[in-house]
Steps between C-alpha positions, in 0.01 A plus 500: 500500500147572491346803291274780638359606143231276413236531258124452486319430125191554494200530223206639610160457251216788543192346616260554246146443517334513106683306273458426134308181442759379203743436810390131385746564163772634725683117420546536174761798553742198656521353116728803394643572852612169528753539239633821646495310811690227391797675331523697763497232752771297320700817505454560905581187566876538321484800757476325787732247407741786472427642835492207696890440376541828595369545821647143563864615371510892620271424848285831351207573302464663175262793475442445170393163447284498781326836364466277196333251675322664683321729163454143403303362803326866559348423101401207612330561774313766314388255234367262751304766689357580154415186435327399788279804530635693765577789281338644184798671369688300227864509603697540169692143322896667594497679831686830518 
């Protein structure tokens, strides 16, 4: 039985061309978010222990845990592009 919906994730960072030259202290912003990350990544993994039991026992996703994990992997994925440079906005330590 094979699904028509599918969906695309994507993250786009604006090109920017000036950037602020204490991009070089943009590391030290992982000290703090590293804790965040950590409890929160303790916490998504329970998650998707839970789900795959439940997509193993029901044969069906959960909407909600993957919209959890996927807030989780979306903040992550914001940090990195932070991090590296590709973006000069600071994305915030808990993602809406």
């Amino acid at each position: 039985m094979e699904s028509s919906n599918k969906t695309e994730l994507q993250y786009k960072a604006p090109y920017q061309r000036e950037i602020s030259r204490l991009f070089v202290f943009r590391f030290l912003w992982i000290y703090i978010e590293m804790w965040v990350l950590m409890v929160w990544g303790m916490w998504i993994s329970l998650v998707m222990f839970v789900e795959f039991w439940y997509m193993l026992i029901l044969g069906k996703r959960s909407r909600a845990l993957w919209n959890k994990k996927h807030r989780f992997m979306r903040h992550v994925n914001k940090w990195r592009a932070y991090l590296n440079a590709l973006t000069d906005k600071r994305p915030k330590f808990i993602e809406d």
